[in-house]
Every structure is written in C-alpha cells, then in structure tokens.
KEMI-821369 format. One record per residue: x, y, z of N, C-alpha, C in turn; residue in one letter. Coordinates in steps of 0.02 Angstrom, whole numbers, plus 50000, padded with zeros to 5 digits. Each point is the difference from the previous one (the first is absolute). Layout:
KEMI-821369
{{X, Y, Z}, {X, Y, Z}, {X, Y, Z}, 'a'}
...
This chain:
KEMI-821369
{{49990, 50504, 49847}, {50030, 49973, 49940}, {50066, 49966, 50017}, 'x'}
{{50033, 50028, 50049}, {50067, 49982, 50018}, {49997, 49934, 50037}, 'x'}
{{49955, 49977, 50056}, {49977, 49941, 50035}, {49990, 49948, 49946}, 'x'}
{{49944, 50034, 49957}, {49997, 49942, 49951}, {50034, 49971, 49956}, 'x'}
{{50075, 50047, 49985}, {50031, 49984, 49957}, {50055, 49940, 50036}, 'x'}
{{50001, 50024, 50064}, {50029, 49967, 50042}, {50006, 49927, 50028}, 'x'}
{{49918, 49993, 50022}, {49962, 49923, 49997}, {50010, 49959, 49938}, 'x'}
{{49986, 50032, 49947}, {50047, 49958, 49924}, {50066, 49991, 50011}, 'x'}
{{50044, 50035, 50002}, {50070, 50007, 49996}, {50021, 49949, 50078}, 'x'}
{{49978, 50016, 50033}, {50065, 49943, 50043}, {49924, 49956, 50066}, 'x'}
{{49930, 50011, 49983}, {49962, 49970, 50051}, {49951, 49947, 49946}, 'x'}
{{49998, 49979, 49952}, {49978, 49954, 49944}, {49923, 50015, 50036}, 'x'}
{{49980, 50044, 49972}, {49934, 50045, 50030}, {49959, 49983, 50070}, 'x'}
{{50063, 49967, 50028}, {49949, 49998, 50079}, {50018, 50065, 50041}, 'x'}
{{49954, 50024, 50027}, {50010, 50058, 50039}, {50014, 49980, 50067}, 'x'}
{{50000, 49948, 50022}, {49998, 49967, 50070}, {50084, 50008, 50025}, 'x'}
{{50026, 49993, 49932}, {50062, 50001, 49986}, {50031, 50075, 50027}, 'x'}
{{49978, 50060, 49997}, {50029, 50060, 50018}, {49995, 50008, 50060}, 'x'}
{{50060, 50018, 50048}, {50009, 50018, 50063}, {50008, 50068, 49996}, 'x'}
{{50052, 50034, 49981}, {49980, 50063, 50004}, {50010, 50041, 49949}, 'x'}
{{49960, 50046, 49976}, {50030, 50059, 49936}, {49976, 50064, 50027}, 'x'}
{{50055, 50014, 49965}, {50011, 50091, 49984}, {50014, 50022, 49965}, 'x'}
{{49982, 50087, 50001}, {50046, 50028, 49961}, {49989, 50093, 50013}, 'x'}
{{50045, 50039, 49959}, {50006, 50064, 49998}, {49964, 50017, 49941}, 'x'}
{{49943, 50059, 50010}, {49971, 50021, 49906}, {50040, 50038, 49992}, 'x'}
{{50046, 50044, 49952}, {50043, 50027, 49980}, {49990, 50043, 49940}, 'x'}
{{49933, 49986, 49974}, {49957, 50043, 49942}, {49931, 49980, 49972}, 'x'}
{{50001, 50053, 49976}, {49914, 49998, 49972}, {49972, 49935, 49941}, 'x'}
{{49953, 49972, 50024}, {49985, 49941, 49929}, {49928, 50032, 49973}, 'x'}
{{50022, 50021, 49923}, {49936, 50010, 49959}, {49948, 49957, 49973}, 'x'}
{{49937, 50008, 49999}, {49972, 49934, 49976}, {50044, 49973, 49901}, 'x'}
{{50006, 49937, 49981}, {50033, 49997, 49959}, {50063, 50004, 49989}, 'x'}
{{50009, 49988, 50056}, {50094, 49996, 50016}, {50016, 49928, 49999}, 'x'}
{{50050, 49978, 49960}, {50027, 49932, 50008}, {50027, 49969, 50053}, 'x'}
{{50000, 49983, 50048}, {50066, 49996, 50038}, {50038, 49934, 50001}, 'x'}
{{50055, 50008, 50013}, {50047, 49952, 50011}, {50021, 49984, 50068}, 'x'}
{{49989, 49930, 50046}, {50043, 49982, 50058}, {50034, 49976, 49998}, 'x'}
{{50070, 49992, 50012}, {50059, 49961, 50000}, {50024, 49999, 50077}, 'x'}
{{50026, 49941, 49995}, {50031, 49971, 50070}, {50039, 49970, 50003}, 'x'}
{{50034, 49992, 50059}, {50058, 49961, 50012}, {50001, 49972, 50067}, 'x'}
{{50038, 49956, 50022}, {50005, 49982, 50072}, {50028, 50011, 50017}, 'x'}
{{50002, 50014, 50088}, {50058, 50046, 50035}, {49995, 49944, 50075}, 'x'}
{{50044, 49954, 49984}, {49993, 49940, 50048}, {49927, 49965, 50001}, 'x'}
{{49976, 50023, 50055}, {49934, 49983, 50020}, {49945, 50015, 49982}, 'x'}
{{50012, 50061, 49963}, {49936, 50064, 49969}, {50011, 49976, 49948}, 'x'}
{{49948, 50058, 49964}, {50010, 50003, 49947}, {49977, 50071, 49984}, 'x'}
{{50055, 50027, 49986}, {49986, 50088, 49968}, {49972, 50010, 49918}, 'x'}
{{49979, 50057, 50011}, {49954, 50013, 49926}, {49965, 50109, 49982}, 'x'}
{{50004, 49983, 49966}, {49979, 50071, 49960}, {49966, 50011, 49962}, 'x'}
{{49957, 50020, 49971}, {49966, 50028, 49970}, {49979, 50046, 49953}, 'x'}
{{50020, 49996, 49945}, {50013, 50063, 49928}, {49970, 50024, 49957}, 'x'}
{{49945, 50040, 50001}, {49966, 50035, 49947}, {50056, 50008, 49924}, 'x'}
{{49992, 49944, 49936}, {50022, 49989, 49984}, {50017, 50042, 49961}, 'x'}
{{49951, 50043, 49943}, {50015, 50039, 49941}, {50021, 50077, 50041}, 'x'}
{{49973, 50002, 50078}, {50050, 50071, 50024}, {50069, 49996, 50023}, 'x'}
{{50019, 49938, 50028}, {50071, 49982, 50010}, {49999, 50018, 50059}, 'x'}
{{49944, 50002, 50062}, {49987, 50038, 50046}, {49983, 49924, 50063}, 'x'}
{{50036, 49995, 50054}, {49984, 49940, 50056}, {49943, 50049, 50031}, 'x'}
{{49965, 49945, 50022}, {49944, 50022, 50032}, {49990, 49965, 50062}, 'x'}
{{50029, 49943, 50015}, {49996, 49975, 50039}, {50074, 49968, 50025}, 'x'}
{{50035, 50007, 50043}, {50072, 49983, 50036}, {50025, 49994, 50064}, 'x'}
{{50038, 49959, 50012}, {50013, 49962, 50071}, {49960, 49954, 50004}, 'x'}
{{49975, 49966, 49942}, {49945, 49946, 50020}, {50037, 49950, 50042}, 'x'}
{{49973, 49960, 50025}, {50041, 49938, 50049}, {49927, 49974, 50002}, 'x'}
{{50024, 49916, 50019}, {49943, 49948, 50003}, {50033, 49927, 50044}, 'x'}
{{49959, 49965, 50041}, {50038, 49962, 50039}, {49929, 49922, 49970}, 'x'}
{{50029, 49955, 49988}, {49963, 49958, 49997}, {49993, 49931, 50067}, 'x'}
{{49942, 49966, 49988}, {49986, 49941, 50076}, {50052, 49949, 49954}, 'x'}
C-alpha cells in the first residue's frame, strides 16, 4: 500500500522510476483499516510513514525511497 501510494505521490505511476524503498513495520494492520502515507523529502530521498488512521497507531516507519 505504501509503494503504491508512493508511485502516485512523487513517481507519476511509473515504477521504473523507484530505485530504492524501505521501511520499518512498527504495528499490526487489521483488515479495514484506513491508512494514511505521508511524506516528505529528505534531500535525495524521500521519507514516509504509514498510519492506521481511526487507531492513531503507525504501522509502518523509517520509510525512505530513492528515485532514477
């Protein structure tokens, strides 16, 4: 979910476009969970997270992403 939100947000849905991603899981995702990714750029990267929305709970953190 996080890749894909990703390829929208800063790769205009080419995947050819991602050099590298990651990230840390940091909690449990229930089926029916909203989530939210938000990001920012950190020079060259681009960092991001991941938020099970109605628990207030990250599930996913330390994301980082390097694009071609």
């Amino acid at each position: 979910i996080a890749a894909r939100a990703l390829l929208q947000y800063a790769c205009d849905w080419h995947p050819a476009r991602l050099r590298t991603f990651g990230a840390r899981m940091t909690g449990v995702v229930y089926p029916g969970d909203v989530l939210r990714t938000e990001f920012w750029r950190t020079g060259e990267r681009i960092a991001f997270r991941t938020t099970a929305v109605a628990r207030g709970v990250v599930v996913l953190d330390e994301g980082y992403a390097s694009l071609r």
